[in-house]
DOTI-725255 format. One record per residue (C-alpha): residue number from 1; chain; y, x, z. Coordinates in steps of 0.02 Angstrom, whole numbers, plus 50000, padded with zeros to 5 digits. Layout:
residues N
    nr   kette       y       x       z
   NUM       A       Y       X       Z
...
//
This chain:
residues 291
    nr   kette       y       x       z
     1       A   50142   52829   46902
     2       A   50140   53023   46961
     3       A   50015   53131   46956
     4       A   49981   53124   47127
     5       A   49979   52930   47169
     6       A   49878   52919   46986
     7       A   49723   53044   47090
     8       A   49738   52914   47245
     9       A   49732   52780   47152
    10       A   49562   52839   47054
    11       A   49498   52871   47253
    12       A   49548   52682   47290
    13       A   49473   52630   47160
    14       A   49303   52707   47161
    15       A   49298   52656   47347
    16       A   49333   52485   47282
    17       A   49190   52468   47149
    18       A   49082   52603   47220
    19       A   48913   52517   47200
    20       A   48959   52473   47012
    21       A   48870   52574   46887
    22       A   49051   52578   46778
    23       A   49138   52662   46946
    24       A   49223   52809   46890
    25       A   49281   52726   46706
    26       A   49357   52584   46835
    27       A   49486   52718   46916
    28       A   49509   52785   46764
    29       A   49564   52634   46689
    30       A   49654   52589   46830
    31       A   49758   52768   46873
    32       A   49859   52756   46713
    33       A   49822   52947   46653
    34       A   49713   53029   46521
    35       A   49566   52982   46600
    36       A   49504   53177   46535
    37       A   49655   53251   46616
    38       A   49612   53142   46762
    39       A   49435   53191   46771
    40       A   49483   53387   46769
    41       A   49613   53373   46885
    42       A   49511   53298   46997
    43       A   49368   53433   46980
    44       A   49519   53552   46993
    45       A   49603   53481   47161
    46       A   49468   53415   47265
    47       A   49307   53526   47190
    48       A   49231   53387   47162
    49       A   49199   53278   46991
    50       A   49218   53132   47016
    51       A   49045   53067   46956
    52       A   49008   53192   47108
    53       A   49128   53122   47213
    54       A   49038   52936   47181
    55       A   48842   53012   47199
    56       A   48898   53095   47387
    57       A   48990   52933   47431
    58       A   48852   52827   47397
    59       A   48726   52950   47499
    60       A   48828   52939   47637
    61       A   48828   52746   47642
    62       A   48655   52734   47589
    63       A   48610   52844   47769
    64       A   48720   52720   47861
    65       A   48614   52569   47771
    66       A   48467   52663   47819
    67       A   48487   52713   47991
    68       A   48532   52517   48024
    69       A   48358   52470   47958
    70       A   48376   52431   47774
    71       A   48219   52475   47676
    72       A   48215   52621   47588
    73       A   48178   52531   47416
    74       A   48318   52423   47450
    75       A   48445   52535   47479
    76       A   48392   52651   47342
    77       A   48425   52511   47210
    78       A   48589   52441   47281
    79       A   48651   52632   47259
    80       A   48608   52644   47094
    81       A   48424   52749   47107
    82       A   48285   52667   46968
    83       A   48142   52728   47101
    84       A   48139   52756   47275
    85       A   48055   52937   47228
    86       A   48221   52980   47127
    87       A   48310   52903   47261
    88       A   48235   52994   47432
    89       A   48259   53191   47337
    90       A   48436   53162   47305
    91       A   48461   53084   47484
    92       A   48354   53241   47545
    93       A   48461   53374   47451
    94       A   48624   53305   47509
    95       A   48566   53278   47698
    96       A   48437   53392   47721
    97       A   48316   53255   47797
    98       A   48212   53116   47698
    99       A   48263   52946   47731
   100       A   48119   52930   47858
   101       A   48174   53062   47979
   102       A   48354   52981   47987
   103       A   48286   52822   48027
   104       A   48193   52911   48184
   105       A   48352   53004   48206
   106       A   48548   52983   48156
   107       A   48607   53152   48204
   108       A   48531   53212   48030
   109       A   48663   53114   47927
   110       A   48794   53234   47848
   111       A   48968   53113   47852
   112       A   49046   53113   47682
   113       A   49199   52994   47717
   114       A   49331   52955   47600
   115       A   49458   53085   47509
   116       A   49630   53066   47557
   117       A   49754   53168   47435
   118       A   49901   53271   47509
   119       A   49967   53401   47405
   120       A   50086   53538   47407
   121       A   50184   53601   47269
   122       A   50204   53783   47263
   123       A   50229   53796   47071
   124       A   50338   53649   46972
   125       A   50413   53663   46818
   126       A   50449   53860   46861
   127       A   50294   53886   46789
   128       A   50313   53974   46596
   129       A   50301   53838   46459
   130       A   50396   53792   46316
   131       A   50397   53608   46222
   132       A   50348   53644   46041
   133       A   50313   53502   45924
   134       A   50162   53545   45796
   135       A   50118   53462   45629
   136       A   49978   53393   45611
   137       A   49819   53494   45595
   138       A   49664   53482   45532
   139       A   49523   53582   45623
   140       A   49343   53603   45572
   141       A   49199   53649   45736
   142       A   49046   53657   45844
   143       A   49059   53519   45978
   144       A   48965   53554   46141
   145       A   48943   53419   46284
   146       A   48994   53498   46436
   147       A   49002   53411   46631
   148       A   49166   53442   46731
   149       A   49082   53501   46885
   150       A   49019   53667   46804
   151       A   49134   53667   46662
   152       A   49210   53851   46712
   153       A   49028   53923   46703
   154       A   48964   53831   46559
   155       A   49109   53878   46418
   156       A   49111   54053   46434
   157       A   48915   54049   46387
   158       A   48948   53922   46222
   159       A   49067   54066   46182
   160       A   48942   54207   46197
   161       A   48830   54088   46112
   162       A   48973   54089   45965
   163       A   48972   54266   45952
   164       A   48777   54292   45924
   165       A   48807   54165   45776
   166       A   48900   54302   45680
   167       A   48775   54442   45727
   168       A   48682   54500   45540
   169       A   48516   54484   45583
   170       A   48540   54331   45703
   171       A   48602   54128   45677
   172       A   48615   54034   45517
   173       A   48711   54121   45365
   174       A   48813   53965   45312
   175       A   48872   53944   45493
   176       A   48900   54124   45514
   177       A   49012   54115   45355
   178       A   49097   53960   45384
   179       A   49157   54043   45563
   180       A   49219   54191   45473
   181       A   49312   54089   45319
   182       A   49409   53942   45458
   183       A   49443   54059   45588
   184       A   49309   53955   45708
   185       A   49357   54026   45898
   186       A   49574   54041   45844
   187       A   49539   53856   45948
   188       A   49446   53763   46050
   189       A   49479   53583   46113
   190       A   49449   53485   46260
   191       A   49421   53303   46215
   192       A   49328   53138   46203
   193       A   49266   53104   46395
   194       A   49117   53019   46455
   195       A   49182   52964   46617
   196       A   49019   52889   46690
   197       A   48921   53050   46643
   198       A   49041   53187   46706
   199       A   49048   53267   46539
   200       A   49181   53292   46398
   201       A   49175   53353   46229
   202       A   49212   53545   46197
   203       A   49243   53596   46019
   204       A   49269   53777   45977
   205       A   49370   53773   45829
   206       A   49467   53836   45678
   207       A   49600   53786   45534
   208       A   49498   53678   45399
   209       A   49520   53783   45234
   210       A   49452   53659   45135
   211       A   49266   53641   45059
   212       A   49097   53587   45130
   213       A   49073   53559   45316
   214       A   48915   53628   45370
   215       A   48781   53542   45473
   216       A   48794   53576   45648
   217       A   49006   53569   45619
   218       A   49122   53438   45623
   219       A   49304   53399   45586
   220       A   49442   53346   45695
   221       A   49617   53295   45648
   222       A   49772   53354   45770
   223       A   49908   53209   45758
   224       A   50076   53279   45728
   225       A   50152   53302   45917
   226       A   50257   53366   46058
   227       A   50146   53503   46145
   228       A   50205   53594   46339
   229       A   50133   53780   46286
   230       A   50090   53894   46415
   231       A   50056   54065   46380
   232       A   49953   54175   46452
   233       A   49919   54363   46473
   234       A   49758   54437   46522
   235       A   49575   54465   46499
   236       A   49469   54309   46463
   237       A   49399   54199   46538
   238       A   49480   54244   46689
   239       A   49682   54218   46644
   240       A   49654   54063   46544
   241       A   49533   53972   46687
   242       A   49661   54017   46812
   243       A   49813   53961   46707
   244       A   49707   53800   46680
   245       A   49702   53773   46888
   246       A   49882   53818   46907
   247       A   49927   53681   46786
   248       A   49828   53557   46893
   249       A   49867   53600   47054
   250       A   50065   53656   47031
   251       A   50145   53577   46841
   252       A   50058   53423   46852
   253       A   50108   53381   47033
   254       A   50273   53443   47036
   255       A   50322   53364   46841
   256       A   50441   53243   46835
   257       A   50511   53271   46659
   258       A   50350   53257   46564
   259       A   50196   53140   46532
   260       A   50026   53175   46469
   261       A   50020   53090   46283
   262       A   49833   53117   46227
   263       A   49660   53138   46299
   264       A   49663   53309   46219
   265       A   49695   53470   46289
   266       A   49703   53634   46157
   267       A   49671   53838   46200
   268       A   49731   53949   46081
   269       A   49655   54137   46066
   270       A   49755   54276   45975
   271       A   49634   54412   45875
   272       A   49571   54562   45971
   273       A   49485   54591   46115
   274       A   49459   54478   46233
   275       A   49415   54573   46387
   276       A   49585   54659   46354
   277       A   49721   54655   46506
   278       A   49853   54614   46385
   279       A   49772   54500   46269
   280       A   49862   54339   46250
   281       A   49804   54162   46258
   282       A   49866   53999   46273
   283       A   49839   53802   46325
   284       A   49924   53671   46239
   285       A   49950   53514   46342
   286       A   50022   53364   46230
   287       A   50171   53277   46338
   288       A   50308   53140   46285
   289       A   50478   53161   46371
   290       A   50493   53016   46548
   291       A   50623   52894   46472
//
């Protein structure tokens, strides 16, 4: 399945099983894809998460239900609301009435009717990668949980966060020393999604030299594998976030050499300054050859 047809079929299927509570880990079962590449594509292509995508859906229908005389309670537990309370402010913040008023009047509803995906590709393979196969490697980090749908805004503060963690007079010395000895920040990995909650794992990372592993850190093994590198010049976060989009929206679409192989995707930072216009970055994005 392509890239493409494998985002339609997600859509399908969360129109499918829309009122289960599993939704979004059905289509990503069902779009044969790493359901984390899946869920940032997504976020990437349509703006949307698609834990988002589900919550606006079932607003939408829930105002239809509504404005046909379903009870309010009702309709906020067959939609997947524990309380009609919790239910009626997220139906206000989406349509920007409370259930009541669009029972008086329909005109209120804002229409949220399903995606349909039609893509253009303006990039392809002429995009700057190379296929590098890398042992295996061991890495040693601080996992964050972070939610697709503000992931761009949320890493680059876990990274300032980082940084204060190596300031003298600030953070815990054994994690400030274990950052300097393994490198922590050469990598950092995307990995282990929680499709129902939007959210993935995001571990800033470094080459295990051996020893202790301090609390608050964790180890993570890199299976020996064939990796499509992309390189990338320019000051962070900036370059990287919009190499990241470009491999959505153009590779991805416009691949027909390639698969995605793991539910992992790698950054890689060079030393020096970050905010540099000709410091160099990378992602890693682990592919098997299409037989």
């Amino acid at each position: 399945m392509d890239w493409t047809q494998s985002i339609r079929t997600a859509i399908d299927e969360m129109e499918k099983h829309l009122l289960d509570e599993d939704c979004v880990e059905k289509a990503c079962r069902a779009a044969l894809v790493s359901p984390l590449y899946l869920q940032q594509g997504f976020r990437i292509m349509t703006g949307l998460s698609m834990a988002e995508y589900v919550r606006c859906r079932r607003l939408y229908k829930a105002a239809l239900d509504i404005a046909g005389e379903a009870k309010v309670i009702d309709t906020a537990l067959k939609y997947g609301w524990d309380t009609p309370e919790s239910f009626t402010k997220a139906f206000s913040r989406f349509h920007g009435v409370s259930p009541m008023q669009v029972k008086k009047d329909t005109h209120h509803i804002r229409s949220f009717l399903p995606l349909r995906v039609s893509i253009t590709i303006q990039g392809g393979n002429d995009m700057d990668f190379t296929i590098e196969k890398k042992p295996e490697m061991q890495l040693i980090g601080i996992a964050y949980e972070v939610a697709f749908e503000n992931s761009y805004q949320t890493i680059p503060a876990l990274w300032d966060g980082l940084w204060q963690q190596q300031h003298p007079r600030s953070g815990d010395p054994v994690l400030r020393k274990a950052i300097k000895n393994h490198r922590i920040g050469e990598f950092a990995l995307c990995m282990d999604h929680h499709p129902e909650q939007g959210t993935f794992t995001y571990l800033i990372a470094g080459l295990y030299q051996g020893g202790d592993v301090p609390e608050g850190m964790r180890l993570h093994t890199l299976p020996e594998m064939d990796w499509a590198v992309f390189p990338c010049v320019g000051p962070l976060p900036g370059a990287l976030q919009s190499l990241n989009t470009k491999i959505f929206q153009d590779w991805l679409p416009g691949n027909n050499e390639y698969r995605i192989a793991s539910d992992t995707t790698v950054e890689w930072y060079a030393e020096g300054d970050g905010s540099d216009e000709n410091y160099h970055s990378a992602i890693w994005v682990p592919v098997k050859k299409v037989p």
